[in-house]
C-alpha positions in Angstrom: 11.4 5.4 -11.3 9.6 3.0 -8.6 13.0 2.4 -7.5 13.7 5.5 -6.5 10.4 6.5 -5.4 10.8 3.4 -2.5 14.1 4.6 -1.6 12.8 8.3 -1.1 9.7 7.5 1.2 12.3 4.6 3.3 14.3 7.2 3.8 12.1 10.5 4.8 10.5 7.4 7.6 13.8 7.0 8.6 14.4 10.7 9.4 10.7 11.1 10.5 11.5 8.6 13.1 15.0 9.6 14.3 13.1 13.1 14.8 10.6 11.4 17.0 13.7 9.7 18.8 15.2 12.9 19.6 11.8 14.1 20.5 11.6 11.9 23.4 14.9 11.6 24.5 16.0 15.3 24.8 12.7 15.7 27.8 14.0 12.6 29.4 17.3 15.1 31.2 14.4 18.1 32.0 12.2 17.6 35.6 9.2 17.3 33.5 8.1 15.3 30.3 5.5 16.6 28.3 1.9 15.1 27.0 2.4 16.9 24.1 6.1 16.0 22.9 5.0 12.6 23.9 2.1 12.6 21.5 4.2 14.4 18.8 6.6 11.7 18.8 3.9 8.6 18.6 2.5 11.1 15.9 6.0 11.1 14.1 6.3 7.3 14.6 2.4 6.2 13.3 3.6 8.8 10.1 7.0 7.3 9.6 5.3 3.7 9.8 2.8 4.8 7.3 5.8 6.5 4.9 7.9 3.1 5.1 4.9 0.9 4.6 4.0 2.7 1.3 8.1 2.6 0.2 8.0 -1.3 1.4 4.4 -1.4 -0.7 5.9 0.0 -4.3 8.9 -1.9 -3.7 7.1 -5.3 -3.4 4.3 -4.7 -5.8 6.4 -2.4 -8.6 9.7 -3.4 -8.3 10.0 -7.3 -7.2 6.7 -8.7 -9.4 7.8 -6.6 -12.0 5.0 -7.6 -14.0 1.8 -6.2 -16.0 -1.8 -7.3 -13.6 -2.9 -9.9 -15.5 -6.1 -11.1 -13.6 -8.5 -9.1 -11.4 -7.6 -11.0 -8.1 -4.1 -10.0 -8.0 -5.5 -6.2 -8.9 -8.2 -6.6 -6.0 -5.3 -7.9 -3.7 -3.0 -5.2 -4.5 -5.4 -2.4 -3.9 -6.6 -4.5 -1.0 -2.7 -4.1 1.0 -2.6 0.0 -0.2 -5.5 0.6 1.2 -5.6 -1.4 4.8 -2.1 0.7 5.0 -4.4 4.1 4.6 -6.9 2.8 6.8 -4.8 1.8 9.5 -2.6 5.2 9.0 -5.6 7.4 9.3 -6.9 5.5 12.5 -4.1 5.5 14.5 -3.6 9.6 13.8 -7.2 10.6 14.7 -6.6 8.4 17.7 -3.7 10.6 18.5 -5.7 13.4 17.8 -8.5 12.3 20.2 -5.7 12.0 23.0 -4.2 15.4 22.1 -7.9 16.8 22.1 -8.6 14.8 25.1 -6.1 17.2 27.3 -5.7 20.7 26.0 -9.4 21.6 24.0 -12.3 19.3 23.5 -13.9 21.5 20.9 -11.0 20.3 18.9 -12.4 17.1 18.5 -13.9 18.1 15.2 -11.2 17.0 13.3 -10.7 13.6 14.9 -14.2 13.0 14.2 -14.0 13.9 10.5 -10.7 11.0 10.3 -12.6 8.4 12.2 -16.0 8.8 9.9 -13.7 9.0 6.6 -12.1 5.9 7.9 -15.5 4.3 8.5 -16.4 5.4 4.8 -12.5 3.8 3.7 -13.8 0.6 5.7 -17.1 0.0 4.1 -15.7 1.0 0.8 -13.3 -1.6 0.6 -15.6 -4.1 1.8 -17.8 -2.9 -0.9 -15.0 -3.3 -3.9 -14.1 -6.4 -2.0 -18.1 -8.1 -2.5 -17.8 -6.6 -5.7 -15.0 -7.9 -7.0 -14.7 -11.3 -5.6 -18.2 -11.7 -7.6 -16.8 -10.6 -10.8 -14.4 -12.9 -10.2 -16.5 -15.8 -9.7 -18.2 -14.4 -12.7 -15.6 -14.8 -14.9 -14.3 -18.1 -13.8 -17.8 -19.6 -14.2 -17.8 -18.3 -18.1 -14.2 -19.3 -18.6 -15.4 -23.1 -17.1 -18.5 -22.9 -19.6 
């Protein structure tokens, strides 16, 4: 099942980023080139990047380790690479948006700002799980030393 899962989201990046290949190309033989189809295609590129980083992500995690999480380091560490991939997905978008916004409607900038503060919240919600966990952790390895 995680097998095919990967080999789903590898290939809809794939196609996601030949469409953004053909999105830049095809303008290049026209006079002009286009903010927008520019944008579009980084857009397609940040999403296809995301997409393959998830597929790479089960396939490492689900398919190579094969294994049950057995300690809560390798569980913190785990949920740790997921969600920098999130974080970094959903930065680099409402930066696109904020360039998009930035040249046709700048009351469109209400959605940008709504992805950069839920990325802040991602941010200092992972560094919260991290404190929290690493503490359990020493927690536990302090009573398992007793």
């Amino acid at each position: 099942m995680y097998f095919g899962g990967s080999i789903v989201l590898t290939l809809a990046a794939l196609i996601l980023l030949i469409k953004s290949i053909f999105l830049l190309i095809i303008p290049l033989f026209s006079a002009t080139v286009p903010v927008t189809v520019i944008l579009q295609a980084i857009e397609l590129i940040v999403v296809s990047i995301a997409v393959l980083d998830v597929g790479k992500y089960i396939a490492e995690e689900e398919i190579q380790t094969n294994k049950e999480r057995r300690t809560p380091a390798e569980a913190r560490k785990t949920l740790t690479k997921f969600l920098v991939i999130i974080i970094i997905a959903i930065s680099l978008e409402a930066l696109l948006y904020i360039f998009e916004a930035g040249h046709t409607d700048l009351r469109l900038l209400i959605y940008p700002t709504l992805l950069v503060i839920a990325t802040v919240f991602l941010v200092v919600g992972l560094a919260l799980f991290q404190k929290i966990s690493v503490a359990s952790e020493e927690k536990i390895s302090q009573k398992e030393v007793s």
